[in-house]
C-alpha positions in Angstrom: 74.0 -44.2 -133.4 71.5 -45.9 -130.8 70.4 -43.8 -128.3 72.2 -44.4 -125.3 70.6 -44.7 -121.5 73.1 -42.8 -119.9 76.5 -41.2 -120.8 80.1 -42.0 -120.9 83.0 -39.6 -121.5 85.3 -41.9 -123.2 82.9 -44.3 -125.3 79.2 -44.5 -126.8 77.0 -46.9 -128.1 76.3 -47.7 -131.6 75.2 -49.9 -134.3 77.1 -52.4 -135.3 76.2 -54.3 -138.8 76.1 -57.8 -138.2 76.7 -57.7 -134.3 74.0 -55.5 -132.6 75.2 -53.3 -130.4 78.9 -52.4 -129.7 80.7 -49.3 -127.9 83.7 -47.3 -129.6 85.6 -44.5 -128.6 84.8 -41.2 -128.6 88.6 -40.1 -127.8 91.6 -40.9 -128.7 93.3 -43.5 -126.0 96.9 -45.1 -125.6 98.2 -48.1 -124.1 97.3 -48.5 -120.8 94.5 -45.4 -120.6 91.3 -46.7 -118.5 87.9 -46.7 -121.0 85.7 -46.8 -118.3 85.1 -47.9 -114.7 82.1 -50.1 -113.4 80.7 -51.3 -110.4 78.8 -54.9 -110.3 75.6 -54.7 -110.9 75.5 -57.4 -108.5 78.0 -60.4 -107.4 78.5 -63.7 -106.2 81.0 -65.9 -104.9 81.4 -69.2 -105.9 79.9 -72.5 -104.2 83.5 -74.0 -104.5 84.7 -70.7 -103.5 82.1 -69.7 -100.5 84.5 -70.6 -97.7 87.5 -69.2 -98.5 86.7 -66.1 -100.2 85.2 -62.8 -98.6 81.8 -62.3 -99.7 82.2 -58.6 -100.1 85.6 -57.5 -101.4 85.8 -60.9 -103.2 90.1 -61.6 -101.6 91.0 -65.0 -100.2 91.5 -64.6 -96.5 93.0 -67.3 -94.0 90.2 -66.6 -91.7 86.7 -65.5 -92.7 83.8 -64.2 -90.0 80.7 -66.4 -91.3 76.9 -64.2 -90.8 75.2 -65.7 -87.9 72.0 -65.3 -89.2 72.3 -67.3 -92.8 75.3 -69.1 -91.3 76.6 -69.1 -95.5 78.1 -65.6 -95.9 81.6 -65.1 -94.8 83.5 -62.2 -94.0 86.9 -60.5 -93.8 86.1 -58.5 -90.8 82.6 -56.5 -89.8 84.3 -53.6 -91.8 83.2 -56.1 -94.4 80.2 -57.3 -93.6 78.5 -53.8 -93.1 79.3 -53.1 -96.3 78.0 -56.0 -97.6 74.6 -55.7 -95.7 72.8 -53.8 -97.9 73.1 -56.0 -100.9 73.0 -59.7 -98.4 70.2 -58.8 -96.1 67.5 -60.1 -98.6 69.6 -63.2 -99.4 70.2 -63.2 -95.5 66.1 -64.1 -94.7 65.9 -66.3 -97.9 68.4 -68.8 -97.5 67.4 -69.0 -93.5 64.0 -69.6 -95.0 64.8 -72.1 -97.7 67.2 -73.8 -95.3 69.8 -74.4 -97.8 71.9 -72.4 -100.0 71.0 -72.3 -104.0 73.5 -72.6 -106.8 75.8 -69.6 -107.8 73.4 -69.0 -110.7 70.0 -68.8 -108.6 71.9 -66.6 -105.6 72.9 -64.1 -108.4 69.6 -64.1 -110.2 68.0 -63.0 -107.2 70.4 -60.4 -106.6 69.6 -59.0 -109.7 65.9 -59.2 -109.4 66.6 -57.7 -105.9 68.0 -54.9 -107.1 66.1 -54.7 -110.3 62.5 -54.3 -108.1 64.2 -51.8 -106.0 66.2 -49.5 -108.1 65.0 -50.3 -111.8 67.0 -51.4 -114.9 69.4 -48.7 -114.6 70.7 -47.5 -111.8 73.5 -44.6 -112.8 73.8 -42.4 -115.2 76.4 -44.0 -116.8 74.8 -47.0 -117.1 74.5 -47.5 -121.0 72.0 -50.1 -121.1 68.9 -51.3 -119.1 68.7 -55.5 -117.9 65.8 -56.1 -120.5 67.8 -55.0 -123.3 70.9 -57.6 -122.7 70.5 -60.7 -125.0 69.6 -63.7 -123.5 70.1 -66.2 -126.1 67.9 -69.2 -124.4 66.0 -69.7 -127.8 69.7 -70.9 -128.8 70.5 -72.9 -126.0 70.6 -76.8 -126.6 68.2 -79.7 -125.5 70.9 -80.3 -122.4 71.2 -77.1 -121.3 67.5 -76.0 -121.6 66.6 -78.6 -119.1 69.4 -77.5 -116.9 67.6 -73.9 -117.1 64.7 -75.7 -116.4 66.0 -76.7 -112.7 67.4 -73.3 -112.3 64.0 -71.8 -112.8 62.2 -74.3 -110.8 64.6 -74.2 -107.9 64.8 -70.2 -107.9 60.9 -70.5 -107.4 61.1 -72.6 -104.1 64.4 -70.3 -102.8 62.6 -66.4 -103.6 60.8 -65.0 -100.4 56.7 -65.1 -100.7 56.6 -61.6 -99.3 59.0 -60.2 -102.3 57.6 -59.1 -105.5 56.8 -62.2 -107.3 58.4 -62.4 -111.2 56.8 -64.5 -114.1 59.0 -67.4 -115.3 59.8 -65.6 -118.8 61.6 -62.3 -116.5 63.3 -65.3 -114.4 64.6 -67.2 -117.1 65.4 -64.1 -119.1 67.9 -63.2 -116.2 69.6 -66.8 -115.7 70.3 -66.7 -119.3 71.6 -62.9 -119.4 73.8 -64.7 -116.9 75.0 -67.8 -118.3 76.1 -65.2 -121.8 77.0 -62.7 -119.8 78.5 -63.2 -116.7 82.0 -61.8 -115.5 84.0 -64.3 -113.6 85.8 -62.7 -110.8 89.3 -62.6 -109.5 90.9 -62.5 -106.1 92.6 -60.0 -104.9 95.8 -61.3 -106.7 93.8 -61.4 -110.0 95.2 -65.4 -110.0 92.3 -67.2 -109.7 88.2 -67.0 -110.7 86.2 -66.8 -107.5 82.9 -65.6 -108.2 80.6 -64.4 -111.4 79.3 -61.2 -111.5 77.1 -58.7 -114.4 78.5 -55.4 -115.8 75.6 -53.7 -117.7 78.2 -51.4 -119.8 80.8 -54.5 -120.4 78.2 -56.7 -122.2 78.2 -54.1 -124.8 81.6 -55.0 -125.6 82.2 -57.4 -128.4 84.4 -59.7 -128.8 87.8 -60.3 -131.3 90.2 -62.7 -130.9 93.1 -60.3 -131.1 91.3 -57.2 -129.4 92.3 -53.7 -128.6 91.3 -53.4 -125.1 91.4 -55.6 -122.1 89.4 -56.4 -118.9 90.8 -56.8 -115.3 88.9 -56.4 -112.1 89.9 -53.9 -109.4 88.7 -55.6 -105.8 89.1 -52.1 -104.8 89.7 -51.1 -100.6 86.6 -51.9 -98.6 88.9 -53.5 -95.2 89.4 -49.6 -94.2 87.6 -48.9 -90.8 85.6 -45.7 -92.1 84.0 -46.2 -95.3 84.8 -42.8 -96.5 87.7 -44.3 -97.3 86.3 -47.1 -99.4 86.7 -48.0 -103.2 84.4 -49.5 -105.0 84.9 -53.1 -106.8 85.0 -52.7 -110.2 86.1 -53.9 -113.6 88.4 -51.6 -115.7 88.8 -51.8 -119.5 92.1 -50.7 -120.5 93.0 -49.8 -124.0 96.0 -52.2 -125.3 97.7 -49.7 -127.8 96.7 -46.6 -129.4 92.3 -46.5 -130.3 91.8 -43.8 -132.9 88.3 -41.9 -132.1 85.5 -43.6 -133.6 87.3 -47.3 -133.4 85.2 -50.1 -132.3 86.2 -51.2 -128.3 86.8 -54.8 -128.8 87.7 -57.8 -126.0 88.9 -61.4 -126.2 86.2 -63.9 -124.4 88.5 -66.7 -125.5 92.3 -67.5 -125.0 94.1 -66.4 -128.2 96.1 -69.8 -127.4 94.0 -71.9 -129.0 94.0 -72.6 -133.2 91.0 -70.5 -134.7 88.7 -73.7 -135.5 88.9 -74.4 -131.6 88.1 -70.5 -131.1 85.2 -70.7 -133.0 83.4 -74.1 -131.3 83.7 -71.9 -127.9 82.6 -68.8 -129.1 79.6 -70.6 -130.7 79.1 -72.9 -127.8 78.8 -70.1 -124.9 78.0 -67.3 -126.8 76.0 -68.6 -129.9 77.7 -66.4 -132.6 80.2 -67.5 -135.6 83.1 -65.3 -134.7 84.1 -63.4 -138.6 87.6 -61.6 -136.7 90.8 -61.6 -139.1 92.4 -63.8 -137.2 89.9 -66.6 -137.7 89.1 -65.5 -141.0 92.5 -65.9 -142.0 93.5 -68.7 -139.7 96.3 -66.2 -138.7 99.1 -67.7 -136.2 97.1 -71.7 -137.0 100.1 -72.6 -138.8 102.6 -71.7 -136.1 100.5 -73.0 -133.2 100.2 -76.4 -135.3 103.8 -76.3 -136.9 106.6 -78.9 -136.8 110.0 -78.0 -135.6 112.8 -77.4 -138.3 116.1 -79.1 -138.3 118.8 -77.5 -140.5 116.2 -76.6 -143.1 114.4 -79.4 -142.7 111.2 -79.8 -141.3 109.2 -82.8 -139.5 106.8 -84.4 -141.8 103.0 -84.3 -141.5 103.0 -87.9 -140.3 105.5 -87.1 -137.9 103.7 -84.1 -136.4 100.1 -86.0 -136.3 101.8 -88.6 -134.4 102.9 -86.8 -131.9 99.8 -84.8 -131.3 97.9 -87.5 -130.6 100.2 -88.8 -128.2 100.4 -85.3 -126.3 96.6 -85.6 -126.0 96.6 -88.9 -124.6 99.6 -87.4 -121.9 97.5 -84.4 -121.5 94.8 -86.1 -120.3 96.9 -88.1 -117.9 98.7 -85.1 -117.0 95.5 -83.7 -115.4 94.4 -86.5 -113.8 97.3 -86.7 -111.8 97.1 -82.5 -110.9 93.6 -83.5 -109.7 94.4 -85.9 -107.4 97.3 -83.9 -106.3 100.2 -86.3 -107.6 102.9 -83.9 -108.2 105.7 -86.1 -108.8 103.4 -88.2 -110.9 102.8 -85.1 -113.2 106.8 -83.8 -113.1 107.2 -86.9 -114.7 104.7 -87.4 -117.2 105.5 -84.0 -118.3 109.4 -85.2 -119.1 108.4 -88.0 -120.7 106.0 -86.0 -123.3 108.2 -83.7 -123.6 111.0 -85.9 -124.4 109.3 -87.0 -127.5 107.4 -83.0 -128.6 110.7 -81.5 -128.3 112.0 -84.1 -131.4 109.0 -83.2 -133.6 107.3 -80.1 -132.6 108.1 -76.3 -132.6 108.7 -74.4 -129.7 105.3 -72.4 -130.7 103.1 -76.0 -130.5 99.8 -75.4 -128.3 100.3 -78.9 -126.9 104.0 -78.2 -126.1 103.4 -74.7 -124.5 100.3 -76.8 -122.2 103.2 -78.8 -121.0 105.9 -76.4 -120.2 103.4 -74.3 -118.6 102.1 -77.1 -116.6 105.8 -78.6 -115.7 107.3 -75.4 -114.8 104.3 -74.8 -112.5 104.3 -78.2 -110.4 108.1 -78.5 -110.3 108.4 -74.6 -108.8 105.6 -75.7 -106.3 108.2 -79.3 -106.0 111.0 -76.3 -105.3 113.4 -77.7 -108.3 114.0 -74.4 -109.2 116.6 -74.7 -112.3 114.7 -77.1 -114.3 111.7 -74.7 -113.6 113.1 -72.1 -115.3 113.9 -73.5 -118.5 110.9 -74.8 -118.8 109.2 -71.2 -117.9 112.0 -69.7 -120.3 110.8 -71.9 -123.6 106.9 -71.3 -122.5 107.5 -67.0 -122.5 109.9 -67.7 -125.5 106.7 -69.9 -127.3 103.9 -67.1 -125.6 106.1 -63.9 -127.2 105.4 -66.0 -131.2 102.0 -65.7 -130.5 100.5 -63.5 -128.2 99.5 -60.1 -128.8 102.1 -58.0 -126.8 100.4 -56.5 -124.1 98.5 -59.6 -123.5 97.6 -60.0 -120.0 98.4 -64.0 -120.1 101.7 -62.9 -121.9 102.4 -60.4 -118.7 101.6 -63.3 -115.9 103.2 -66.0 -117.7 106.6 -64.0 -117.9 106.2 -62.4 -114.5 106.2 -66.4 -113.3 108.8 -67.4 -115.4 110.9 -64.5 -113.8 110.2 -65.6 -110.6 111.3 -69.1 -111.0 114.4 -67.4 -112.4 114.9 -65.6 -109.6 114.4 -68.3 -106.9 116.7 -70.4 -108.6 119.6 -67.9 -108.6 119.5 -66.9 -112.5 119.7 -63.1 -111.5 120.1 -61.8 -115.0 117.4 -63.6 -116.7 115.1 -63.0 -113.5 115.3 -58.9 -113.4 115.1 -59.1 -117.2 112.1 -60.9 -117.6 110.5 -59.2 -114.3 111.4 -56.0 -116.1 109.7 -57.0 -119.3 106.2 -58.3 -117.3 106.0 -55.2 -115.9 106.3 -53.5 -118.5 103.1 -55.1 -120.1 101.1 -55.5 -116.4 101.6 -52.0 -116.5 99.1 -51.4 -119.6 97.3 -54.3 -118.6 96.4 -53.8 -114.9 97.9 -50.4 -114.1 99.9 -49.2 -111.5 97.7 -49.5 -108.7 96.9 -53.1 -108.7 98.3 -55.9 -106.3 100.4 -57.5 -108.9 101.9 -54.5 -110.3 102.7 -53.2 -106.8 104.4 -56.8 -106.2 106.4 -56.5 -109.4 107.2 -53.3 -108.4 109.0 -54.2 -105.1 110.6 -57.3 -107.1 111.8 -55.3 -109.7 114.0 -53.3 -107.2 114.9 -56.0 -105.5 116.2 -57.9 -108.3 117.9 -54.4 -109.8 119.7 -54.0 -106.7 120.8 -58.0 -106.2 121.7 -58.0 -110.0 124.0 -54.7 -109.4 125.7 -56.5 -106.6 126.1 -59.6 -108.4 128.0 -57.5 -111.5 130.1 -55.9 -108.4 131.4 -59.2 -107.3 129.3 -62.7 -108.0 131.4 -64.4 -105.6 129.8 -62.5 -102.7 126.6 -62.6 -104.0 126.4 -66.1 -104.2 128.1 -66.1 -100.6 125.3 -63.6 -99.6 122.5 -65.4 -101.1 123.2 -68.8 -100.2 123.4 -67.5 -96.3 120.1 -65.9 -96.4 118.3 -68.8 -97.9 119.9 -71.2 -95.4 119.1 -68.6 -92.4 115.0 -68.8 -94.0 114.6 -71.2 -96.1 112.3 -71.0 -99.0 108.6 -71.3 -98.2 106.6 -73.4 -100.9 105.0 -71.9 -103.1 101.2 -71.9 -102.8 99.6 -75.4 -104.5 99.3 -74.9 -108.5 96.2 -74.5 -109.8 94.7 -75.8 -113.2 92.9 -72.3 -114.5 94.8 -69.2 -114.3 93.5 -65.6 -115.4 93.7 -66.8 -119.2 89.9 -66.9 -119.6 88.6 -64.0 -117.9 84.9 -64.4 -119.1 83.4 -66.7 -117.2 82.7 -70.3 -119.0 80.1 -73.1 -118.2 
């Protein structure tokens, strides 16, 4: 076993053949047990995010407080903003001084450089390995994105402060491309959508598999009290799926599972330059089903039949989100029925290009408010996910905690509660019990207990009940859909 910098209770670093580095347990764990805890090492928001995210506790807010100094930083409150200050004041003078505000990339580089020539490589003891030691992987990078690192490097040199320690370019570009392997994208505080890219020394230990044992979520913590005693820290958690035997190597998924192992492996080897050798690409385990044809009476749809198909859904795919960009709803409700229409002849309800669609159409039309249709579109998506995900996958959780929604909204109490029920259950091991989403599932899991045991007392007054309420306050829409969800939680180029 490697020597490790500092020390962790629950894992340790160690040799793995073929990989490098990896971490494994040192005790045994169960479903929904916490690994470890750990703060940024530093963090940024977004440039499509900078405006309508807080640049300290990372949640979306209505209204932000922007810095007066920099004029780029925004805040929830000056709750937030004094804890921010310590880790913005350098970035504070420089962008005044450069008059314009760098990419993501070159604001967190010079965070970490920040940091790095004020506190060092490590900067806890349970910090298990030091910046330098992270690979970089730029002697792997392509023609194309070399020259992009290239303007990176050159840009970071006109944006860092002549009167802070100056860095050669090998240390500059050594931490841009720690970052582009590396980075963490970041959630708001409803864990919905990637606002910002952040490093976690201890996390880039972790390797990946494509049907792992332990997953990531960030924890935006609570800085909006007024005292900052009362503070928590942002963090990320990894959280152990199922049972991990002492010993047993800690493993993640940088991909989506939802994707057929050949596709798996171009993205693996594309952002993180290794061939991935898991079972489940080894194998091609799950490829069949996520390819497969539906069967009729015994019968199923021939080869021809099936390619056919698929490369009409692609062509629909593509229009599908051209019209979710430019924010044609209607447009994409019915595209959707018309591609649909056709897959639902030919392919089986486990089809990747099938399960794009439902997802997507049950989505836009909740967002449209036609509620019943939906939810049997979010029905046959969870129905498609359960074939293939692992069970306590964190994309499995959210899609059915949707899907139970939409059941809900659109009066299908029984199949709501159930469904809400079940994507707790798994949020549970996946986020724990103290994050927004599980508290929110929470409170909609006893709502929908307590409506279902009405409606089994007497429907007709539920219905009577329900349809008052909902004409005294109408539904409100449902925030716009967005095209990524939490699926990919390490961050892609």
């Amino acid at each position: 076993m490697l020597k490790s910098v500092g020390y962790m209770e629950n894992v340790e670093v160690f040799d793995v053949p073929g990989k490098g580095r990896g971490l494994r347990a040192t005790k045994e764990v169960w479903a929904g047990d916490v690994l470890f805890a750990e703060p940024s090492f530093a963090a940024v928001v977004f440039d499509s995010m900078a405006e309508q995210v807080c640049h300290n506790c990372f949640r979306r807010q209505p209204k932000l407080h922007r810095c007066g100094q920099c004029k780029f930083a925004q805040y929830c409150n000056r709750t937030c903003q004094r804890a921010a200050w310590e880790e913005h004041k350098l970035e504070c003078a420089a962008v005044k001084a450069f008059g314009k505000v760098p990419n993501e990339n070159i604001r967190l580089a010079a965070r970490i450089l920040w940091r790095l020539d004020k506190e060092g490589g490590v900067v806890s003891d349970t910090q298990l390995t030091s910046l330098d030691d992270l690979e970089n992987h730029v002697s792997d990078m392509t023609e194309e994105d070399l020259k992009d690192l290239k303007i990176d490097i050159h840009n970071f040199l006109d944006y860092w402060p002549h009167n802070s320690r100056q860095h050669k370019v090998e240390e500059i570009s050594h931490i841009l491309g720690v970052i582009n392997c590396n980075g963490f994208s970041m959630s708001d505080q409803r864990g919905l959508n990637a606002v910002g890219v952040g490093l976690f020394p201890n996390l880039c230990l972790v390797n990946h598999d494509c049907w792992p044992n332990c997953t990531v979520i960030l924890n935006n913590g609570n800085q909006t009290a007024v005292n900052t005693l009362f503070h928590t820290q942002r963090r990320i958690e990894l959280r152990a799926l199922g049972k991990i035997s002492v010993g047993e190597e800690l493993m993640v998924a940088y991909v989506d599972f939802l994707n057929v192992s050949s596709e798996r492996k171009r993205l693996l080897k594309q952002q993180y330059f290794f061939d991935c050798t898991c079972k489940h690409c080894t194998e091609h385990i799950k490829d069949d089903l996520m390819l497969a044809g539906k069967e009729v009476d015994g019968k199923k749809a021939s080869e021809e039949e099936v390619k056919e198909v698929m490369e009409y859904s692609l062509k629909m795919l593509e229009k599908i989100d051209k019209a979710r960009t430019e924010g044609n709803y209607h447009e994409v409700v019915k595209i959707c029925r018309e591609c649909l229409e056709k897959q639902e002849q030919v392919l089986a309800d486990t089809h990747i290009y099938m399960l794009r669609v439902l997802s997507t159409a049950s989505e836009v039309l909740a967002y449209l408010q036609f509620m019943e249709e939906a939810a049997t579109y979010a029905r046959k998506m969870v129905e498609g996910y359960m074939k293939l995900y692992h069970p306590n996958n964190a994309a499995l959780g959210m899609g059915t905690m949707r899907a139970g929604v939409t059941h809900w909204q659109a009066g299908l109490i029984e199949v709501g509660h159930s469904m809400i029920c079940k994507a707790y259950a798994i949020l549970m091991v996946t986020h724990g019990p103290t994050h927004p989403i599980t508290k929110d599932l929470e409170a909609m899991r006893t709502q929908t207990e307590m409506e279902l045991r009405l409606f089994q007392q007497n429907e007709y007054v539920y219905h009577s009940m329900r349809e008052a309420a909902l004409k005294n306050q109408p539904m409100s829409l449902r925030a716009e859909p967005v095209v990524e969800g939490i699926k990919n939680l390490f961050r892609r180029k």
